[in-house]
NUMARZA-988245 format. One record per residue (C-alpha): residue in three letters; x, y, z. Coordinates in nm, 3 decimals. Example, Ala and Ser with C-alpha at 12.3 -4.5 7.8 and 13.67 -1.06 7.14 Angstrom:
<dotis>
@code:Ala, x:1.230, y:-0.450, z:0.780
@code:Ser, x:1.367, y:-0.106, z:0.714
</dotis>
This chain:
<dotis>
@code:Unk, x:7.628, y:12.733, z:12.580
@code:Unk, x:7.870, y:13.005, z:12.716
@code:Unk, x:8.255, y:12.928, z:12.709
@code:Unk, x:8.351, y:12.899, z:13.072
@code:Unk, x:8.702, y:12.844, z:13.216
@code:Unk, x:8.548, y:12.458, z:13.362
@code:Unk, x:8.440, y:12.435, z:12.950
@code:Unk, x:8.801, y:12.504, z:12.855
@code:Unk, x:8.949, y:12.312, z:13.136
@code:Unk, x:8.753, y:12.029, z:13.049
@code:Unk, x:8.865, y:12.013, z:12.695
@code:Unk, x:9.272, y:12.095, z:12.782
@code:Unk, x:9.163, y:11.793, z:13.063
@code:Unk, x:9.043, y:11.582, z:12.801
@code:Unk, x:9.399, y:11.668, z:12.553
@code:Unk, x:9.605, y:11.612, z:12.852
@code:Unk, x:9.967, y:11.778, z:12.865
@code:Unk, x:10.094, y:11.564, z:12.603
@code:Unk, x:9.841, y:11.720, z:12.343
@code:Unk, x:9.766, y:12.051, z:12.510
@code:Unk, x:9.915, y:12.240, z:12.235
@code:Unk, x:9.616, y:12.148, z:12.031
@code:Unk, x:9.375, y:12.296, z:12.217
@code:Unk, x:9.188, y:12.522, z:11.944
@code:Unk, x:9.154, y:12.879, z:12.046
@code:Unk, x:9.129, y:13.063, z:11.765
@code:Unk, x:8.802, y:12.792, z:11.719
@code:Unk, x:8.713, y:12.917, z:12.027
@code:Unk, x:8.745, y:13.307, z:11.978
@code:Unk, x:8.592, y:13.297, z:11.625
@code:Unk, x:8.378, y:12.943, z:11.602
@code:Unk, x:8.242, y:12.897, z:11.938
@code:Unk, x:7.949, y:12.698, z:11.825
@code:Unk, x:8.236, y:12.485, z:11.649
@code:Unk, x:8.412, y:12.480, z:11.983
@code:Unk, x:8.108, y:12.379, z:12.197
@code:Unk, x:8.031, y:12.095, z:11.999
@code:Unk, x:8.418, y:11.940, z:12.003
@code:Unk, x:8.403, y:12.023, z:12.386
@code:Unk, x:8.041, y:11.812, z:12.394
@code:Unk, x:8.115, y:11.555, z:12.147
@code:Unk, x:8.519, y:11.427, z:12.282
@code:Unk, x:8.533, y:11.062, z:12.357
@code:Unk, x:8.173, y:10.984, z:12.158
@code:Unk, x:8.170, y:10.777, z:11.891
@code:Unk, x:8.069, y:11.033, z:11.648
@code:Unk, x:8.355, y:11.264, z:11.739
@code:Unk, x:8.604, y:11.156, z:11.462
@code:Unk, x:8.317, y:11.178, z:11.180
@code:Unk, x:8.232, y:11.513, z:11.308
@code:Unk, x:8.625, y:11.667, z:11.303
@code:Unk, x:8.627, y:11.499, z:10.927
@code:Unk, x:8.350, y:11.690, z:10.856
@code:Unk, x:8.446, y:11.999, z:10.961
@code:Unk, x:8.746, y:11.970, z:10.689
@code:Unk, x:8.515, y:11.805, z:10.412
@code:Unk, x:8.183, y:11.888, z:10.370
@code:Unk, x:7.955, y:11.729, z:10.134
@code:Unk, x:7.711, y:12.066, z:10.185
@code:Unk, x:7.763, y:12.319, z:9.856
@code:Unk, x:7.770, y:12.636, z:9.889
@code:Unk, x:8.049, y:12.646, z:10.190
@code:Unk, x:8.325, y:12.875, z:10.180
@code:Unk, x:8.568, y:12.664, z:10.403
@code:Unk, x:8.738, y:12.748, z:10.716
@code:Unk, x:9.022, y:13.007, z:10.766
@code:Unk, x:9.370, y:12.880, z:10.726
@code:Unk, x:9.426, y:12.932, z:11.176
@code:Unk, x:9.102, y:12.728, z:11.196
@code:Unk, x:9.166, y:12.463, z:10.977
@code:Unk, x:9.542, y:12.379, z:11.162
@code:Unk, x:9.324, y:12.353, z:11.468
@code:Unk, x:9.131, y:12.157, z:11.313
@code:Unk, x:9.382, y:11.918, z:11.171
@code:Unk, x:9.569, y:11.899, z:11.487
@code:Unk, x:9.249, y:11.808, z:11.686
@code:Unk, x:9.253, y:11.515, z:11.428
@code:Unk, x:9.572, y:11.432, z:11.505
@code:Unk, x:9.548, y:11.470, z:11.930
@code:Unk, x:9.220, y:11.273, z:11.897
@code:Unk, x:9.406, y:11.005, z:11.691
@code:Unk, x:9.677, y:10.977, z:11.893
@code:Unk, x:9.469, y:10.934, z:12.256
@code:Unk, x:9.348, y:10.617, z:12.080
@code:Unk, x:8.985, y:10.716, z:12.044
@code:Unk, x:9.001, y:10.640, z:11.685
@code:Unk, x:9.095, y:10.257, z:11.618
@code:Unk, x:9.244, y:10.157, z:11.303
@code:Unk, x:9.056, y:10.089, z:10.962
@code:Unk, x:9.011, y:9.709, z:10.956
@code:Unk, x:9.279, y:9.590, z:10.645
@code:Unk, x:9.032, y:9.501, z:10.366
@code:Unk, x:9.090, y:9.177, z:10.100
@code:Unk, x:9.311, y:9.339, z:9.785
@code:Unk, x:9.427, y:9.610, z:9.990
@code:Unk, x:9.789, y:9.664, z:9.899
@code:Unk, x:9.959, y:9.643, z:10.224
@code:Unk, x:9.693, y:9.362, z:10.330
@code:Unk, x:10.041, y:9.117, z:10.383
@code:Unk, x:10.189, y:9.331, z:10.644
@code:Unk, x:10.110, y:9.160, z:10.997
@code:Unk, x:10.357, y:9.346, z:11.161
@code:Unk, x:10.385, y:9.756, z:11.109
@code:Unk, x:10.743, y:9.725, z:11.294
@code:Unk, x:10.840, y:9.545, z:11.002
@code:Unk, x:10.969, y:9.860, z:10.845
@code:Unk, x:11.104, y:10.041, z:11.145
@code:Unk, x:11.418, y:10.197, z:11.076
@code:Unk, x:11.722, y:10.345, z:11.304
@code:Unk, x:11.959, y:10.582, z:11.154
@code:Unk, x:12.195, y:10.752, z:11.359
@code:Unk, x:12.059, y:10.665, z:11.652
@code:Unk, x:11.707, y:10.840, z:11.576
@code:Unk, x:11.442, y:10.608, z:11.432
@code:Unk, x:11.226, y:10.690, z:11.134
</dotis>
């Protein structure tokens, strides 16, 4: 696949202006076949698997990414997160915060700015 400008559209499209800064060019100067396959793969199921991947890899023999690629990489995490295309891991029996119903619970203002 050839980057286009409708290929790149369609991923800053996909981000939307609120996540547009994550849009991963230096993936798409020096990783393209990285780059096709987020382009291909947003919104599938697989998607969040795949971006996991890309940061752990249970192949030997890999050198890693660069530093540049692996923010992109991390923020594509994020963006995807954050558009609600990954839902939540189901709270497990024994897991330590397994008694908190409510996340709000532990919402905090201070000075006006909450944390």
């Amino acid at each position: 696949m050839t980057i286009t400008q409708e290929i790149r559209d369609r991923l800053l499209a996909h981000l939307g202006p609120n996540h547009a800064a994550a849009y991963p060019r230096y993936l798409e100067e020096h990783y393209p076949h990285v780059f096709e396959n987020i382009v291909r793969m947003w919104g599938a199921p697989e998607m969040a698997s795949f971006l996991n991947s890309l940061m752990v890899t249970q192949r030997s023999g890999r050198q890693g990414f660069s530093p540049d690629a692996a923010s992109e990489i991390i923020r594509l995490i994020d963006a995807y997160e954050k558009l609600g295309f990954v839902p939540p891991a189901p709270k497990q029996p024994g897991d330590v915060w397994d008694w908190v119903g409510d996340a709000s619970y532990f919402h905090k203002e201070r000075g006006g700015d909450a944390y």
